[in-house]
C-alpha positions in Angstrom: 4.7 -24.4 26.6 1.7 -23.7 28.5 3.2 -20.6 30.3 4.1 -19.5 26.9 1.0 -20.2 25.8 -0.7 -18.0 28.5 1.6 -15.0 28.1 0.7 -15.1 24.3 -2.9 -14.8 24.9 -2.8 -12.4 27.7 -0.7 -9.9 25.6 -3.1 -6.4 25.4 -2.7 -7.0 21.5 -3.9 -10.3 21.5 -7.0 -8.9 23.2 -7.3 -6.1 21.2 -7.5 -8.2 18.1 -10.1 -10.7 20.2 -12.2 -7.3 20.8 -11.9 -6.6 17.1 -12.9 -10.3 15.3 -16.3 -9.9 17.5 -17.1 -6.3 16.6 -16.3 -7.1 13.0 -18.6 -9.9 13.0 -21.4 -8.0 14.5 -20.8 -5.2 12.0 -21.2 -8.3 9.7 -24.3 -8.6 10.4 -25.1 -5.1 9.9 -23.9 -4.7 6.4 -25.5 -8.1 5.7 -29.1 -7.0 7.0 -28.0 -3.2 5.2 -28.0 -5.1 1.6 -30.3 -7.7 2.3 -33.1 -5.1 3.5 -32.2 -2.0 1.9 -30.1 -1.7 -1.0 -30.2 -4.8 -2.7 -34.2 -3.6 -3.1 -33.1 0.0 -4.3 -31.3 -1.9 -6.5 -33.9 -4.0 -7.8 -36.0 -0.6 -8.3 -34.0 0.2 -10.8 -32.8 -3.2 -12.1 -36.5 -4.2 -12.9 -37.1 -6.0 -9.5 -34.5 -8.1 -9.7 -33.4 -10.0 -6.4 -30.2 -10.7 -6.5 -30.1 -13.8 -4.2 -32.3 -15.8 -6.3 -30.1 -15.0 -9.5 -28.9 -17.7 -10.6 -28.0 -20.3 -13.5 -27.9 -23.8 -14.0 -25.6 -26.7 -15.9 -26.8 -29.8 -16.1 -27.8 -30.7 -12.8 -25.6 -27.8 -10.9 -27.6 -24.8 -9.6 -25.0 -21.5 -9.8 -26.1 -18.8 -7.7 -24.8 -15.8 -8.9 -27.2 -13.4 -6.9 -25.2 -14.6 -3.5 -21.5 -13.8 -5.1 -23.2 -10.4 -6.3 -24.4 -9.9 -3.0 -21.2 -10.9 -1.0 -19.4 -8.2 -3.3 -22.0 -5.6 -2.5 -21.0 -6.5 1.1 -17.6 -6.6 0.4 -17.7 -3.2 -0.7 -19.7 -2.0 1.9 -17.2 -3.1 4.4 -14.1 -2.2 2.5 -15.4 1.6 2.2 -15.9 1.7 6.1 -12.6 0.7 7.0 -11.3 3.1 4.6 -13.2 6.1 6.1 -12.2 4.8 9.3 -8.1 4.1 8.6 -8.4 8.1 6.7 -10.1 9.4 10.3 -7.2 7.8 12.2 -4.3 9.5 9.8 -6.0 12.5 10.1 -6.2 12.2 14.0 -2.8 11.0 14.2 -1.1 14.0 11.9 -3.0 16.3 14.1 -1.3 15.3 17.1 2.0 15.6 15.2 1.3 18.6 14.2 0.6 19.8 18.6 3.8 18.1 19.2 5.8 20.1 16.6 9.6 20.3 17.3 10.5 23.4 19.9 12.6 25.4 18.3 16.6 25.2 18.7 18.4 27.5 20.6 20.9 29.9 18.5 24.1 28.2 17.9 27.1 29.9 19.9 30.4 30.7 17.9 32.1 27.9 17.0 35.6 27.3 18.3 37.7 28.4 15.0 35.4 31.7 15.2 36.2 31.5 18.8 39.9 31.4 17.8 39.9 33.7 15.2 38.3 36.5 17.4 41.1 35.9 19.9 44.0 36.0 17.0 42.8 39.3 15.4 42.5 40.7 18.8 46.1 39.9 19.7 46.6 41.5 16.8 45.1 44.5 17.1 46.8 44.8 20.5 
């Protein structure tokens, strides 16, 4: 199990995904200092200076805060559109390259063998 274990992890996917987790959570931390520091105060321009992460609501003696779902979405968002743009770039790359490697044209088709043998019947009899 342990050989298995080791091929599994040394597979170039494996890695690639490994490469991927830690770039995604330091993009993470972009996005999260991007609404944090910058848009959730454009925001709060126009929303009357309204912070979302200290929006929140309370029942009884639970404390909801709302302001930190509202913000995760913004950063859900954020993320989500990125990815987008960045899956569209990679179709677009990729149907470029398919359309360099277009299909070389087919040779012209010879007779086939009844024209073949319908050629050599009306010539015998013509002769």
């Amino acid at each position: 199990m342990l050989k298995e274990f080791r091929a599994f992890i040394t597979r170039g996917n494996v890695m690639d995904m490994a490469v991927g987790i830690i770039i995604g959570a330091a993009f993470t931390a972009i996005v999260t200092s991007l609404v944090d520091d910058l848009v959730n105060p454009l925001i709060g321009i126009f929303a009357g200076g309204v912070d979302f992460s200290e929006v929140s609501f309370g029942l009884g003696e639970a404390q909801f805060m709302i302001g930190n779902f509202i913000n995760a979405i913004i950063k859900f968002l954020i993320i989500a559109w990125v990815v987008f743009l960045l899956v569209r770039t990679m179709n677009r790359i990729s149907s470029l390259n398919k359309k360099k490697e277009a299909p070389v044209p087919e040779a012209p088709k010879g007779p086939t063998t009844e024209e073949l043998l319908i050629e050599i019947r009306d010539t015998l009899k013509a002769k």
